[in-house]
N, C-alpha and C positions, 0 to 999 in steps of 0.2 A: 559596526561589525562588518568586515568582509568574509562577504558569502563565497563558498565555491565548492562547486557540486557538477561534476562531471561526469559521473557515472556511479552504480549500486555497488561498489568494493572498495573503491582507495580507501586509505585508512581513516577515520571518523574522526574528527576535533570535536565538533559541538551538534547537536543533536535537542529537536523540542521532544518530550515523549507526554503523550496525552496525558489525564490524569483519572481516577475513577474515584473521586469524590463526590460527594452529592448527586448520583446518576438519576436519584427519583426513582419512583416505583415503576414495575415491571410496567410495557406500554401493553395497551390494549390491542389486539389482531389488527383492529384496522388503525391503527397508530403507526405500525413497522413497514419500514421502508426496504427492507432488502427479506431474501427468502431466506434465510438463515435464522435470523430474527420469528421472523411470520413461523418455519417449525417450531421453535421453543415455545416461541407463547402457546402458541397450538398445545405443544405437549407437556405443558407446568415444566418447560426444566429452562427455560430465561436465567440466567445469572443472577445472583446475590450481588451486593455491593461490596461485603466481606469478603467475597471468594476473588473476586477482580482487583480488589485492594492487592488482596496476596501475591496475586500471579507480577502483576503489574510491579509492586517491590521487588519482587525476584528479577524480574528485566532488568530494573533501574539496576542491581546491584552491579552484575552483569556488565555494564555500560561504565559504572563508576571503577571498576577493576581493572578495566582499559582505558583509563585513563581519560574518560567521555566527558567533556561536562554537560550536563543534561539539565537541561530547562522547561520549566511547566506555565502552560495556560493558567490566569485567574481561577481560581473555582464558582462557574454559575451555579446556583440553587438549582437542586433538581433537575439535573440537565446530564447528559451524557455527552464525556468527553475525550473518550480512551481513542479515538482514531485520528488524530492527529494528521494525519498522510494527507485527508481529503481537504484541510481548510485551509491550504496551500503549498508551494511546492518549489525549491529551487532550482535555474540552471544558470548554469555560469555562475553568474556576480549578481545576479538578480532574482527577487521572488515574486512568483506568482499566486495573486489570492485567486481563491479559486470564486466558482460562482456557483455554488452549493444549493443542493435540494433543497424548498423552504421549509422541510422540516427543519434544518439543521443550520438554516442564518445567522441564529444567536450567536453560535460556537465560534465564531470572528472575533465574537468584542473580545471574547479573554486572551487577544495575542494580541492586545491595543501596545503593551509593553516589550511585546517582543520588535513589534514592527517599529516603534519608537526608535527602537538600537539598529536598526537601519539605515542608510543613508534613502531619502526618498524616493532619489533618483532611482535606487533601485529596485522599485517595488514596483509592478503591474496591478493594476487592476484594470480587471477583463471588460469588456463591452458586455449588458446585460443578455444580452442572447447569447454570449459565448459561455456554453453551460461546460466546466470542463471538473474534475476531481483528479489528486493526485495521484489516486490506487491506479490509473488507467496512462498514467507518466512512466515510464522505464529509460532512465539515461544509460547509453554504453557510447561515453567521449562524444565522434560525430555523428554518430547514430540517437535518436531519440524514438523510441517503440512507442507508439500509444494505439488506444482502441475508442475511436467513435465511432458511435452507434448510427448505420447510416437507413434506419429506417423513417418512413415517414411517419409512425406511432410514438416518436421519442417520447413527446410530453405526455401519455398516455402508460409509459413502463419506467416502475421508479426503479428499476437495476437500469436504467438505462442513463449515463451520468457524465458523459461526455459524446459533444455533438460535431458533427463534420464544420462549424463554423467558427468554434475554439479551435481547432485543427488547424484551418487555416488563416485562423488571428496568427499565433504560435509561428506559424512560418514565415510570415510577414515580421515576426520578432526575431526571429532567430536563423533567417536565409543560407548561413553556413552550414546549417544543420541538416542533413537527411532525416525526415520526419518515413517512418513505416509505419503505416494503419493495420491494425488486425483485430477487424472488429470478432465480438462474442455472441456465443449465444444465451438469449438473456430469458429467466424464468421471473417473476417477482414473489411466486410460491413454493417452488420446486427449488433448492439447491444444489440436487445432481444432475439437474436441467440446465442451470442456467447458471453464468459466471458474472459476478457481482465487479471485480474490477479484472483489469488486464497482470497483476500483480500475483493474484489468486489461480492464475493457469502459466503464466513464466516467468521465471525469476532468473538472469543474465547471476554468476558466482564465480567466486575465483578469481584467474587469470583466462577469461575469454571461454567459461563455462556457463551451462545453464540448467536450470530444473524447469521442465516442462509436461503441461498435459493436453494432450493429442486431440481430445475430446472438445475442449472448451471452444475452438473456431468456427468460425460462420461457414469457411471457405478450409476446407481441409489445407488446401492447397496452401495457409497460411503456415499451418504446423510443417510441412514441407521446405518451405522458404527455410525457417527458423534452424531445422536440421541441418541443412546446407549451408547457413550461414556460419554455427556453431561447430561443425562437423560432428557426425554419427557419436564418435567416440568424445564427444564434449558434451554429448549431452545427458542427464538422468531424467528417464520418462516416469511417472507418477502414474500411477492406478486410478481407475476411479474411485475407490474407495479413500485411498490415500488426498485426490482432490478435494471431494468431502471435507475433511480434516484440515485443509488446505497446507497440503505441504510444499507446494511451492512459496508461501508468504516467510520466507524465513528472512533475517537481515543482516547483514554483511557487516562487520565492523570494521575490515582490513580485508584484502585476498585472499590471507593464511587463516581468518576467524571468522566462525556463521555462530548467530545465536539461534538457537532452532529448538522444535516444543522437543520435552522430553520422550513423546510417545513415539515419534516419527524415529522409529528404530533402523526402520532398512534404510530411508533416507541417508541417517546419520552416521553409521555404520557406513554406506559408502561413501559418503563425505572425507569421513576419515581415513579409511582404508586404501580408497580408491587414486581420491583425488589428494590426500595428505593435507585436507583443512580441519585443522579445529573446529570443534564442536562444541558451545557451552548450552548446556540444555537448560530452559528453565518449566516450570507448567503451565500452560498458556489454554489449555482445553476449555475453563469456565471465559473466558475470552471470543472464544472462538466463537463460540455460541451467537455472539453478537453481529457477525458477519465479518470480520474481520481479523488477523491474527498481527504478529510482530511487525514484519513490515507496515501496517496500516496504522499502527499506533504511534510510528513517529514521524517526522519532520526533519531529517537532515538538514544542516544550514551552513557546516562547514566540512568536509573532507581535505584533507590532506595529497598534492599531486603526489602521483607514484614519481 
């Protein structure tokens, strides 16, 4: 297989999407790893198996209507595997396995078959201290966005999922590339406090637009940069409330097509209106719940150059 993934729009060839089979029973408070997760189980409303099945088929259809071919992880017994993004990540002609929370190391073997159809050469695997997840990757061409956490608590905050020494493994990889940091602010109980990946507060759409929220930076002056680089009128800024819900994690199939939750009305609405991109909406809320929404749940592996 050749890989090639240059950035979050060209048009999509092939795609992994997680799977939500056998996820196992609800985890226990101190089992959850991100704050999103940590409210539900708090408040009995965690996702069903049945409800994530559903939502999840509706993507897939979505994907297969555009002509996607989409490919799934093995099914581990009891194990949760709907986020796809974090167990590694393409750029260029190459992927990188990530080096994952050990809650979540299992979730590797089931893409033993994906990584097979790889040529080896181009497959990374990271140095063990280079702690890095895909949700915190943003390709735009030679620009590469990401957010590590540059405090000295990392191994102490499990929203905290990529580290300044991935960073700069990564540039030692990829030196043609402008790498920009913008770290977040990270809660592991609170998820209007704190942003779980860099995906979850900006998403680059279209032709050189972006969905952003203002809120999620360590250093304001980040969401600044972002504005200026994007310009004023490229950008659509998200509410807190709307963050919540995370409407920035929508995914890009092409320029002209986002697939986005159905609920994300003003979102989608100016999507359309504004910007003149397609909108396929599918239900993705009992998803959401888990910490993660559309873009987290796949794995791009092939795009199409504009």
């Amino acid at each position: 297989m050749h890989l090639n993934i240059k950035n979050e729009t060209s048009k999509l060839k092939v795609v992994v999407l997680g799977q939500p089979y056998s996820m196992g029973k609800t985890p226990k408070l101190s089992e959850t790893y991100d704050a999103k997760s940590y409210e539900n189980v708090k408040n009995n409303t965690y996702p069903i198996e049945a409800a994530v099945i559903h939502e999840m088929k509706e993507f897939e259809k979505v994907l297969l209507k555009y002509d996607v071919e989409v490919l799934s992880p093995e099914i581990l017994k009891d194990y949760n595997q709907v986020f796809a993004r974090d167990v590694a990540f393409v750029i260029e002609d190459s992927i990188i396995v990530s080096n994952m929370i050990s809650d979540r190391a299992e979730e590797q073997q089931a893409y033993k078959e994906i990584f097979q159809s790889i040529y080896f050469q181009n497959i990374y695997n990271l140095p063990k201290k280079a702690n890095v997840e895909g949700g915190d990757i943003i390709l735009h061409d030679d620009v590469i966005f990401c957010s590590a956490y540059e405090g000295n608590d990392f191994d102490r905050i499990k929203t905290a999922r990529t580290n300044k020494y991935a960073l700069d493994y990564l540039k030692e990889l990829y030196p043609s590339k402008t790498f920009i940091n913008l770290p977040l602010k990270k809660d592991d109980k609170n998820p209007r406090k704190g942003i779980l990946h860099l995906d979850c507060t900006f998403m680059p759409l279209g032709n050189n637009k972006a969905v952003l929220y203002k809120g999620g930076f360590v250093n304001e002056k980040d969401y600044h940069f972002l504005l200026d680089f994007f310009g004023t009128n490229n950008v659509f800024e998200v509410t807190e409330e709307e963050l919540y819900y995370m409407n920035t994690n929508v995914f890009s199939i092409s320029p002209d097509v986002v697939i986005s939750e159905e609920k994300f009305v003003r979102l989608n609405n100016f999507l359309e209106n504004d910007w003149n991109i397609k909108v396929e909406t599918v239900p993705y809320h009992e998803v959401s719940k888990m910490g993660g929404l559309l873009r987290c749940s796949t794995l791009p592996l092939i795009r199409k150059n504009d």
